[in-house]
MARVEXTI-204729 format. One record per residue: residue number from 1; x, y, z of N, C-alpha, C in turn. Coordinates in pm, whole numbers, plus 32768, in hexadecimal, padded with zeros to 4 digits. Example, Ala and Ser with C-alpha at 12.3 -4.5 7.8 and 13.67 -1.06 7.14 Angstrom:
% residues 2
1;8527;7DC7;830C;84CE;7E3E;830C;8528;7EB6;830C
2;8505;7F1F;82C4;8557;7F96;82CA;850A;8003;8313
END
This chain:
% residues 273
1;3189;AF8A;8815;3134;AF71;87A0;3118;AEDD;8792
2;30BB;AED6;8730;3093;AE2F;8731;30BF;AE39;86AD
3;3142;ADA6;86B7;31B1;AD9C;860F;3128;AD16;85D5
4;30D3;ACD1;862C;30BE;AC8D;85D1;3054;ACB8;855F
5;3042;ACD6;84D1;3002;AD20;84CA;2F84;ACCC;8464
6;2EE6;AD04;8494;2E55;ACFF;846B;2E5A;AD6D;83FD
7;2E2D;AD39;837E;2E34;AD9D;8312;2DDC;AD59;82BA
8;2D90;ADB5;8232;2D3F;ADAE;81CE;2D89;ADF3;8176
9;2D85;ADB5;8103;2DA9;ADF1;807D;2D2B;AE0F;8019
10;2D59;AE86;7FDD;2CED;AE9F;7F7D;2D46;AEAA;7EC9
11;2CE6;AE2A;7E83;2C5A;AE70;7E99;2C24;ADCA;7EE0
12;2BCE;AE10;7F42;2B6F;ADE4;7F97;2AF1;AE0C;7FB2
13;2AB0;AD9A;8023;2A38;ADD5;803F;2A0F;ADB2;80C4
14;29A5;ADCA;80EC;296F;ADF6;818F;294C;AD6B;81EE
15;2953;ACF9;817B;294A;AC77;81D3;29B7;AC48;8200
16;2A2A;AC85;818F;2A79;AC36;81D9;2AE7;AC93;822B
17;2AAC;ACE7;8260;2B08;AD59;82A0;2A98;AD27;8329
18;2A1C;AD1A;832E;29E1;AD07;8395;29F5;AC7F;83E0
19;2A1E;AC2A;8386;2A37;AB9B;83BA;2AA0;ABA3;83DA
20;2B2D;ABC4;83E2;2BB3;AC01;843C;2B7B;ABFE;8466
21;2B47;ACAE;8497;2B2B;ACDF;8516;2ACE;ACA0;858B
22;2A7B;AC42;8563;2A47;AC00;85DD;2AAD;AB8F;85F5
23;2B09;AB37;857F;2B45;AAD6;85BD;2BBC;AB06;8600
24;2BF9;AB68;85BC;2C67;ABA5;8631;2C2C;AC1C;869D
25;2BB5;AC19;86CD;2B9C;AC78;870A;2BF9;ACF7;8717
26;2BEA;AD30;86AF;2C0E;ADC1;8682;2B78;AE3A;865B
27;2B9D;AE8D;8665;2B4C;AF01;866F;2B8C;AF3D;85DC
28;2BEE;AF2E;8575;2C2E;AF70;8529;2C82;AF11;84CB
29;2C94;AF4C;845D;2D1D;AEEA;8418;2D35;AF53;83DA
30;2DAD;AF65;83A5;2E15;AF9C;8324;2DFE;AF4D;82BB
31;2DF3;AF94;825F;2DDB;AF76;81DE;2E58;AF99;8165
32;2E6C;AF22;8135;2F06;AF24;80F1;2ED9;AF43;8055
33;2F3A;AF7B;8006;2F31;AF46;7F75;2F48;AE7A;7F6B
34;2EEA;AE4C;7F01;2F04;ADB1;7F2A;2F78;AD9F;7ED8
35;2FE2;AD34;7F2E;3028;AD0C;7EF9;30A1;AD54;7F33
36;3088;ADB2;7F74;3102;AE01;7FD6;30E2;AE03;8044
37;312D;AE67;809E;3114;AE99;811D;30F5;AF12;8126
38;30F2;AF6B;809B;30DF;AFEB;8095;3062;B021;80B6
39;3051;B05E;8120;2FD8;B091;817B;2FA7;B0F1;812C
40;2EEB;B0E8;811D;2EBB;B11F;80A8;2E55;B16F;8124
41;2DE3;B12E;8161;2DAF;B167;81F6;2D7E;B11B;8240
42;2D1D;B14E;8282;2D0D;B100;8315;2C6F;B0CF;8319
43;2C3C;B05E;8323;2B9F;B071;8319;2B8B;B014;83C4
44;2B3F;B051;83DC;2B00;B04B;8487;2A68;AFF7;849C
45;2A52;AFCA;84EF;29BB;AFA6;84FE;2936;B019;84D1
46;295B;B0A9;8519;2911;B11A;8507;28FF;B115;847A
47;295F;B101;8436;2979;B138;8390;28EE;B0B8;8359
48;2923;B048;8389;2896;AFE4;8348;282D;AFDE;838C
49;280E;AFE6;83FC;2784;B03E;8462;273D;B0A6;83DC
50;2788;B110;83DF;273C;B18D;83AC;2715;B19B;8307
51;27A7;B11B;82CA;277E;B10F;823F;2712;B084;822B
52;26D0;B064;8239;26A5;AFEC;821E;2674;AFB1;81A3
53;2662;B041;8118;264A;B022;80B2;26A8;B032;8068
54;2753;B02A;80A5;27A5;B00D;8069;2801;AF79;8064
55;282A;AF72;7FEA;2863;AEFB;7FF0;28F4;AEEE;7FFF
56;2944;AF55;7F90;29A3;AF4D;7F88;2A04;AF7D;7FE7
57;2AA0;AF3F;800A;2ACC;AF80;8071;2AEA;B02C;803D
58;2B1F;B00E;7FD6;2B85;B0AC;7FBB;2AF1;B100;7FD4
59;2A77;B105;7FB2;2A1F;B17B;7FF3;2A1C;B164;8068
60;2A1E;B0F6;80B3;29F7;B109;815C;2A8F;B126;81A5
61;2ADC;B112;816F;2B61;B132;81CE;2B8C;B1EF;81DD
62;2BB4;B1FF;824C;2BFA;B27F;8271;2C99;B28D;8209
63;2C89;B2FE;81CE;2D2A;B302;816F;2D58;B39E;81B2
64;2D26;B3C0;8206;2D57;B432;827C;2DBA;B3FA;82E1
65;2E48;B3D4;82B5;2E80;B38B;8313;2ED1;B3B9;837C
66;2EBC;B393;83E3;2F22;B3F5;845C;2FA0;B352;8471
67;302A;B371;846A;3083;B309;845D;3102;B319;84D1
68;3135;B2BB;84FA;31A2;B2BC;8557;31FC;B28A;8510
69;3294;B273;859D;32E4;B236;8536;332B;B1C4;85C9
70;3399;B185;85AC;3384;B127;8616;33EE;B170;866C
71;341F;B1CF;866D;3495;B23F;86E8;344F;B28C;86E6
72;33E0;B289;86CF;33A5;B324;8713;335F;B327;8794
73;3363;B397;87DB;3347;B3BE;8889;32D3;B376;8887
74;3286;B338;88FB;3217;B2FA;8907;31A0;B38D;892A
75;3201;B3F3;8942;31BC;B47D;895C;315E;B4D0;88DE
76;31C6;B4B2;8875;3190;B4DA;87F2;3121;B478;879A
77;317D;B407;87D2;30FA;B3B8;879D;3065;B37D;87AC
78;3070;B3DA;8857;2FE4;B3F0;8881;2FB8;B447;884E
79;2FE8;B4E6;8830;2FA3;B528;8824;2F89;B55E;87B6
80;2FAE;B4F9;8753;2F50;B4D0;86B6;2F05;B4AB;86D5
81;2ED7;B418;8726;2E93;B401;871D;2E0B;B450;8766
82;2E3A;B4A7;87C8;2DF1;B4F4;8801;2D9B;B53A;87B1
83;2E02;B591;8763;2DD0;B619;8700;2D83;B5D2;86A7
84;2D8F;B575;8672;2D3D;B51A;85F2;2CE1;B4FD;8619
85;2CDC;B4F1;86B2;2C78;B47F;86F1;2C47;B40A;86A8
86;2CAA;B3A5;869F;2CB9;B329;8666;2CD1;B2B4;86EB
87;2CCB;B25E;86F2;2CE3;B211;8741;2D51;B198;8721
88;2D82;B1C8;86D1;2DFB;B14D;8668;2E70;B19B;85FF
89;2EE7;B1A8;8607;2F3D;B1DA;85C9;2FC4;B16A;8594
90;2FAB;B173;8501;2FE2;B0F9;84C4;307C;B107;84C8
91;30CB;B0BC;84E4;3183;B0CC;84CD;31A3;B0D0;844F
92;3213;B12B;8426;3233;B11B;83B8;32E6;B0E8;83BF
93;332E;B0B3;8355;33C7;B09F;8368;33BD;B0AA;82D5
94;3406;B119;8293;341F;B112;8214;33A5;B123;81C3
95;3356;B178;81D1;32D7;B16B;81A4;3275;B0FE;81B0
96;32A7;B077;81C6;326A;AFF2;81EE;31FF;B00C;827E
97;31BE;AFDE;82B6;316D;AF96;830D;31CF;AF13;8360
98;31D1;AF59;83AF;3210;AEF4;8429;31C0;AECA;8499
99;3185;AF21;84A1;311C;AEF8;855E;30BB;AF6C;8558
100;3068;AF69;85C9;301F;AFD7;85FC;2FFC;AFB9;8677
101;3020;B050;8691;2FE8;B075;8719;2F71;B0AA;8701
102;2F0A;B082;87A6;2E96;B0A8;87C1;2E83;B0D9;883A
103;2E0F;B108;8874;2E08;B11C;88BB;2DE2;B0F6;895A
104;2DBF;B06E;8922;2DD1;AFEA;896C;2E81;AFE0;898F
105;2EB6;AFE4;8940;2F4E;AFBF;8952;2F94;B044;89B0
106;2F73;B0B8;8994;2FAD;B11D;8A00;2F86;B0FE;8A75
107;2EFB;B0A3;8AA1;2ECC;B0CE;8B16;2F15;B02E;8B6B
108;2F0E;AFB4;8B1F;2F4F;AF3E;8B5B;2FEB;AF4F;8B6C
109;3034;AF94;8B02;30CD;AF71;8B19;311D;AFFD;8B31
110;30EF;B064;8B48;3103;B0D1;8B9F;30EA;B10B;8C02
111;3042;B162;8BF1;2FE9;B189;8C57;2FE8;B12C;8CD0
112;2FD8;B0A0;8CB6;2FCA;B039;8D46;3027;B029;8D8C
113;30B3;B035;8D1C;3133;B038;8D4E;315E;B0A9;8D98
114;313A;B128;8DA1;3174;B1A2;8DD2;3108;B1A1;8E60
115;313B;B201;8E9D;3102;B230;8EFA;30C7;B2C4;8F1C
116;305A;B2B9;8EC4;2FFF;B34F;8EB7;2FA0;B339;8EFA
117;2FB8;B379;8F91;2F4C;B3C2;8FC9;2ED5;B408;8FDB
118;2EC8;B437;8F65;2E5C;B49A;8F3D;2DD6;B436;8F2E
119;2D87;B47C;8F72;2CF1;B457;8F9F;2CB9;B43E;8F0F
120;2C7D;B3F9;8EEB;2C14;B3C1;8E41;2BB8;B435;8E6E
121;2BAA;B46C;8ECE;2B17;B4DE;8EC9;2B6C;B540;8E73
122;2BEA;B54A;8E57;2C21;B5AE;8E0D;2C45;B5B2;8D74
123;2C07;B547;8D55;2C31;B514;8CCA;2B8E;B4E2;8C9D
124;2B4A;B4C0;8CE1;2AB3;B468;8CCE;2A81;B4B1;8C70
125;2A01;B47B;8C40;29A4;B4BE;8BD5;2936;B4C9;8C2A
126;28E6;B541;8C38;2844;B50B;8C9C;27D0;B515;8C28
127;27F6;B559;8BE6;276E;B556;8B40;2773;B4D4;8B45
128;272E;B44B;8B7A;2721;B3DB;8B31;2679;B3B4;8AE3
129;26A6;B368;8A6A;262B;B351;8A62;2616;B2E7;8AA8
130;2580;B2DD;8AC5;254F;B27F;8B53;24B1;B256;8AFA
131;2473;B1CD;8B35;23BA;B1A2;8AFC;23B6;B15A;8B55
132;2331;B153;8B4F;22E1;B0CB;8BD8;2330;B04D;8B8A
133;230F;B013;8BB3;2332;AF99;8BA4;22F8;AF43;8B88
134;2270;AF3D;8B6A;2202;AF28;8B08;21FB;AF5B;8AA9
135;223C;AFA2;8A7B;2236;B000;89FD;223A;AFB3;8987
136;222F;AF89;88FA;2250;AF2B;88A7;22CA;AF80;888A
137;231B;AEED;8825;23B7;AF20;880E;2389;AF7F;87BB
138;2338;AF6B;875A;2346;AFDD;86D8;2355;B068;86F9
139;22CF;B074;875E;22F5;B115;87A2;238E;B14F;87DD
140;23B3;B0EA;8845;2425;B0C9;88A4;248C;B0F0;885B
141;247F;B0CF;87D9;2529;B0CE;8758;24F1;B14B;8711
142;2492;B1B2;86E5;2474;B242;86D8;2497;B2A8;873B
143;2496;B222;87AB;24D3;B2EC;8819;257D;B2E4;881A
144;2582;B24A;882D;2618;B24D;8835;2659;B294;87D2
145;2612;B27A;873B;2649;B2CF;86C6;261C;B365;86E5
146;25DB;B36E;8739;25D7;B41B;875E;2651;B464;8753
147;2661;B42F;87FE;26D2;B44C;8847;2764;B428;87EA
148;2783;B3CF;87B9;27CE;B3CC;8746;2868;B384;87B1
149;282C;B31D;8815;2855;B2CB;8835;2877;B244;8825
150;28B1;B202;887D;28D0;B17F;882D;2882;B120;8889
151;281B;B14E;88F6;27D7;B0DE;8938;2768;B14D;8970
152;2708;B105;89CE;26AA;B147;8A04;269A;B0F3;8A83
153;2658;B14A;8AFD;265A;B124;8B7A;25A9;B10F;8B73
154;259D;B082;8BD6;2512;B07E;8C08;24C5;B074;8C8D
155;248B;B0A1;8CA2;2461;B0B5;8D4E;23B7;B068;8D36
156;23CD;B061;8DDB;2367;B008;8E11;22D4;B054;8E28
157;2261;B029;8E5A;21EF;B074;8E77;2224;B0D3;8EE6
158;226C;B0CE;8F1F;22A1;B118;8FA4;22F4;B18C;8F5F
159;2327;B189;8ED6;237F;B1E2;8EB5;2426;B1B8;8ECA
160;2425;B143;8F23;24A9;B13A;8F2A;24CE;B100;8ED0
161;25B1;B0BD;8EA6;25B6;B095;8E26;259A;AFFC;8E31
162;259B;AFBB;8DCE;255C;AF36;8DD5;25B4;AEDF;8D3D
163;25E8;AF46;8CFF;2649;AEDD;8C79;2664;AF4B;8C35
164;26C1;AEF6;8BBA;2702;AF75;8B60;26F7;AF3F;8ADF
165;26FB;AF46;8A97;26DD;AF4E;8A10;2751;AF91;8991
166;27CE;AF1D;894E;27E8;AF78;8903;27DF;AF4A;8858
167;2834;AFC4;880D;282C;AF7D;876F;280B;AF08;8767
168;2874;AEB0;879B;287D;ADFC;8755;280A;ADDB;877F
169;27BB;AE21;87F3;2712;ADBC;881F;2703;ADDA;87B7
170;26EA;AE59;87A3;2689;AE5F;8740;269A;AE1A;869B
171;26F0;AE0E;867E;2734;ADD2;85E9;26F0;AD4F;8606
172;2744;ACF4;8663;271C;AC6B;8658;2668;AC4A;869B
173;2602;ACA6;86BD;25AB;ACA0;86B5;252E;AD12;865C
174;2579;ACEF;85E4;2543;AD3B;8557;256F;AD1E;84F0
175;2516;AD2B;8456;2550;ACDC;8403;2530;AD4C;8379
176;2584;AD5C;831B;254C;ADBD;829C;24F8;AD4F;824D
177;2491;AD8F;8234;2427;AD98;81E8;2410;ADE1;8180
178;23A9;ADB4;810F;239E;AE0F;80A8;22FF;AE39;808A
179;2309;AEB3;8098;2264;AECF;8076;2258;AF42;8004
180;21F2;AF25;7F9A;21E1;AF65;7F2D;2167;AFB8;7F8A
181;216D;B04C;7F29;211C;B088;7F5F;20E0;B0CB;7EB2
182;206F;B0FF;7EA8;1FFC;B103;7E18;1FF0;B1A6;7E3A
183;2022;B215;7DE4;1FED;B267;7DD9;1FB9;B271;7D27
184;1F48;B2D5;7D5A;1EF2;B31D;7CBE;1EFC;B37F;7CCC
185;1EF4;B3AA;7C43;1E8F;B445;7C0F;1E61;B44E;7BC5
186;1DE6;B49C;7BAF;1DA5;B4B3;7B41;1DAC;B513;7B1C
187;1DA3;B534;7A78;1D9A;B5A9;7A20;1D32;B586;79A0
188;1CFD;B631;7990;1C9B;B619;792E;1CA6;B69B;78CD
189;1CAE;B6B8;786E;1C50;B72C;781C;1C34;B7AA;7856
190;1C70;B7F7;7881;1C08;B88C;787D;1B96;B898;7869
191;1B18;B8DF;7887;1AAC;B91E;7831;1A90;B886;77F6
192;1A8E;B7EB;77E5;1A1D;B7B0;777F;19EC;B762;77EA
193;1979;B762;77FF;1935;B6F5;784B;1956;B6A0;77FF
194;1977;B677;77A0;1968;B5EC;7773;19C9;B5B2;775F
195;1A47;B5F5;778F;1ACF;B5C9;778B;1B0A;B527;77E0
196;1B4F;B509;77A3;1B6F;B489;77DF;1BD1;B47E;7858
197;1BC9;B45C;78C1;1C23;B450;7925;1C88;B401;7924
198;1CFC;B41B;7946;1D69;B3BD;7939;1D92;B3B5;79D5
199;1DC4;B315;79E7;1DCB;B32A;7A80;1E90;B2EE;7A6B
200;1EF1;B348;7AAF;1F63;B2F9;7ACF;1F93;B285;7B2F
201;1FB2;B249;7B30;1FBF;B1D9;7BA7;2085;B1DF;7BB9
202;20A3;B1F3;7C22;213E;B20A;7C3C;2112;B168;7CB5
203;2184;B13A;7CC6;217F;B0B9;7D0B;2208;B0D8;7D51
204;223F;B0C0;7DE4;22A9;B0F7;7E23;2297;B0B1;7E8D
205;232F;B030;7E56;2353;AFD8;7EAD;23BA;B036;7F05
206;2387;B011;7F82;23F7;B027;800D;23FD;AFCE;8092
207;24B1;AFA8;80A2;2480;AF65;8122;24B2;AFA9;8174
208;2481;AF56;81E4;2496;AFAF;829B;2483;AF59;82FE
209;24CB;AF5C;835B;24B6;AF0B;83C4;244C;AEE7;8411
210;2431;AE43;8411;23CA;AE47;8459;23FA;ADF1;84D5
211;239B;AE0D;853E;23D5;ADE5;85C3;2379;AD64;860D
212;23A2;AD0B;8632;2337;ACA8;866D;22EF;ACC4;86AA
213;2280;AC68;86B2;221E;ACC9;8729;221E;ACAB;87B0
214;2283;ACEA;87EF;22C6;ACEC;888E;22C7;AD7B;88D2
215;22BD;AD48;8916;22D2;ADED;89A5;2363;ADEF;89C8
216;2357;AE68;89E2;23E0;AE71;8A3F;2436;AE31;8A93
217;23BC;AE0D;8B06;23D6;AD9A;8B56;2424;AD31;8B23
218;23EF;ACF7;8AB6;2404;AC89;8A83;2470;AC7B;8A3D
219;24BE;ACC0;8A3A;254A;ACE1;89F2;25E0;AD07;8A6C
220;25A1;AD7C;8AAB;2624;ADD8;8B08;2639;AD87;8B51
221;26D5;AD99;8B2A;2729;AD56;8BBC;26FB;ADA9;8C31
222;270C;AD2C;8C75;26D6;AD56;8D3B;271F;AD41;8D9A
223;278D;ACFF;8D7D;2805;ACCB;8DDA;285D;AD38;8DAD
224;282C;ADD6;8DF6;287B;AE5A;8DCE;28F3;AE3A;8E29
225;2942;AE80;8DB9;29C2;AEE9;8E02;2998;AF79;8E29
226;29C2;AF81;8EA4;29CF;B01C;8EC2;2A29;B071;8EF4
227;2A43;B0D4;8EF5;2A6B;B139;8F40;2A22;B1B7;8F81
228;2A5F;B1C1;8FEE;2A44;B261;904E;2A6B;B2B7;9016
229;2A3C;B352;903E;2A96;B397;9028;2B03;B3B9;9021
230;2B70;B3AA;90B4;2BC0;B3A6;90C1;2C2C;B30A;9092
231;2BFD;B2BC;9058;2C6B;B24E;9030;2CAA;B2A1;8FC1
232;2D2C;B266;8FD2;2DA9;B2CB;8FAE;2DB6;B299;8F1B
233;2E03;B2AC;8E9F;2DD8;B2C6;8E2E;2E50;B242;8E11
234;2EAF;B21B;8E4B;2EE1;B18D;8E3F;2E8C;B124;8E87
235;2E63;B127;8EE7;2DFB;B0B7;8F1E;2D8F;B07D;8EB2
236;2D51;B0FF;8E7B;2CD9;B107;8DFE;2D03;B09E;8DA3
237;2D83;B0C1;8D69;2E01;B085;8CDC;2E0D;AFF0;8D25
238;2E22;AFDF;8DA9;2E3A;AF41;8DDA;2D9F;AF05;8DBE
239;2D24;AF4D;8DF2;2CD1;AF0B;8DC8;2C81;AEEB;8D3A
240;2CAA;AF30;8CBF;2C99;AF24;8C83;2CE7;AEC4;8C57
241;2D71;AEB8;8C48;2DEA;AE55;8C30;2D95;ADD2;8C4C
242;2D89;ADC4;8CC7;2D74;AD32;8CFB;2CD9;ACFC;8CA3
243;2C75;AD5B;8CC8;2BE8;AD12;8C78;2BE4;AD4D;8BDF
244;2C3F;AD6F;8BAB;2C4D;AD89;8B19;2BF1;ADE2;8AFA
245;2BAF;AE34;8AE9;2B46;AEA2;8AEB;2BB8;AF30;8AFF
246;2B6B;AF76;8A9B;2B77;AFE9;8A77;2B50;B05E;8A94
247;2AAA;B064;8B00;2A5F;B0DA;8B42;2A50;B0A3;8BDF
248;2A46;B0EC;8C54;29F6;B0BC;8CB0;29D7;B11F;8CDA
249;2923;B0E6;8D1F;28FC;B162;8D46;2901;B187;8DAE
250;2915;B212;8DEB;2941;B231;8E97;289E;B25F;8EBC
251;28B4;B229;8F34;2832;B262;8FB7;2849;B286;9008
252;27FA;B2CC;9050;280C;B340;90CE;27E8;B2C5;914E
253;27D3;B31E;91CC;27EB;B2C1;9226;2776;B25D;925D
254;26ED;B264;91FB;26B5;B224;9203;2658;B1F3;918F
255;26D7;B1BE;9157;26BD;B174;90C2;2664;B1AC;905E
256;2678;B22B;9066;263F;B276;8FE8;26B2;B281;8F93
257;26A4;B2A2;8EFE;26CB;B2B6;8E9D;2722;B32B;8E97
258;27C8;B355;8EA1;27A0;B3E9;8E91;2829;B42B;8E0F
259;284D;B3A7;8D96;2881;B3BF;8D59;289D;B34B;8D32
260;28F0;B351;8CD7;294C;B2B1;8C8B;29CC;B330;8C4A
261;2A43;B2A7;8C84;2AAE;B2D0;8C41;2ADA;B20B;8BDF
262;2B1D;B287;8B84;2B58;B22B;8B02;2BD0;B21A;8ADC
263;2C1B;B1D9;8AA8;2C94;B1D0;8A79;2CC2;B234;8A3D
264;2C9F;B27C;89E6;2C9B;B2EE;89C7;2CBA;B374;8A3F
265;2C78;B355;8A8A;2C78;B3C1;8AE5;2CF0;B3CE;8B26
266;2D0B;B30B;8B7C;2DB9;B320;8BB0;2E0D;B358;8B46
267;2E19;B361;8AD6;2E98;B387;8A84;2E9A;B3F4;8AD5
268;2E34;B463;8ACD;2E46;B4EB;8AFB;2E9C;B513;8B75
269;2EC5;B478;8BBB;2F08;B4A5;8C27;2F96;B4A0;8C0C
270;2FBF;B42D;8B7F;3063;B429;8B44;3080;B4EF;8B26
271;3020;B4FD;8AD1;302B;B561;8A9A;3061;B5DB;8B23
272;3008;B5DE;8B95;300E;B64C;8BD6;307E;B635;8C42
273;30D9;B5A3;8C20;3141;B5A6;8C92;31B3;B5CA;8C47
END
């Protein structure tokens, strides 16, 4: 687990849970009662992605908490995080907040460490979402929210891959905005022609992300990591370990696309040994 611990207290709000998370490059924080350590929930990048016309933390944070403890099997504590499908499971000692494990952390100080054999074609995802690479981000960050992923793959005029694309691009190249939007209606009288019309005016501020005006290109990392099919599911965990990244995508034997495996995915192999 990681003891040193990145945390937000509420009551809070979304700037300053977002400003952590880019300066400690985190994907997540625990959220305390302030003034303790007492773990209240968990708010994620996704959570401020999808809320953007929220401010406060206690609405944008997760209070569905899946929890470890610091002697418990690294077996079980994958496969919370599995069943939850969470990517972060907070420590508890005494009801307190001590550390958290992620899923970054199973794959650097276990998975890399063991010696699991098993082929990534057996654990991989092949549903990826994929766009040209001209595509503008705005579209690019609608499919990714399709698929209900945490990045998106981009290919070249040839079809082959060419960069990757995840959350944090997209965060640190987009900004909330606020736009009022004007609805009416009108009502009149029954039966009088000569009745007077009344018109309502409702006014409905909302913000939402807006995205610079860049392409794909112009964003995805291109100095990929990859894997084959067959690279074995600790090799995957070493390469992720070493370039700090969390997805890579695998290709067949002539650099086509034919899946991405994730941190997420190695747990599945703690679980199944």
């Amino acid at each position: 687990m990681t003891e040193k611990l990145v945390f937000v207290s509420v009551p809070g709000n979304r700037e300053k849970a977002l400003d952590l998370m880019i300066k400690d490059n985190v994907s997540g924080l625990p959220v305390v009662k302030e003034g303790t350590k007492n773990l209240v929930g968990v708010v994620t990048r996704s959570d401020l992605i999808q809320n953007p016309d929220e401010e406060q933390l206690a609405m944008l944070m997760s209070r569905n908490l899946i929890t470890t403890t610091l002697d418990e099997d690294i077996k079980v504590a994958a496969s919370k995080m599995l069943n939850g499908n969470v990517r972060r499971v907070p420590v508890l000692e005494n009801d307190e907040l001590v550390g958290i494990v992620t899923a970054a952390d199973f794959v650097s100080f276990a998975i890399s460490e063991m010696d699991i054999k098993d082929p990534v074609e057996d654990y991989m995802i092949r549903t990826i979402p994929t766009t040209w690479e001209e595509t503008p981000l705005n579209v690019a960050f609608e499919i990714m929210k399709f698929f209900n992923l945490k990045c998106i793959v981009s290919l070249d005029n040839n079809g082959l891959l060419s960069g990757i694309i995840t959350e944090t691009d997209f965060i640190k190249e987009s900004e909330v905005i606020s736009e009022v939007n004007v609805h009416s209606s009108t009502s009149g009288t029954e039966g009088d022609k000569w009745s007077w019309d009344s018109t309502s005016v409702l006014y409905v501020e909302k913000n939402h992300l807006k995205f610079f005006n860049k392409l794909v290109k112009d964003v995805a990392t291109r100095n990929l990591t990859t894997a084959n099919a067959k690279t074995s599911v600790s090799d995957c965990a070493r390469r992720m370990k070493e370039d700090n990244i969390e997805q890579i995508p695998v290709t067949g034997v002539e650099g086509e696309l034919i899946g991405i495996i994730r941190a997420n995915d190695l747990i599945k192999a703690i679980v199944d040994k």
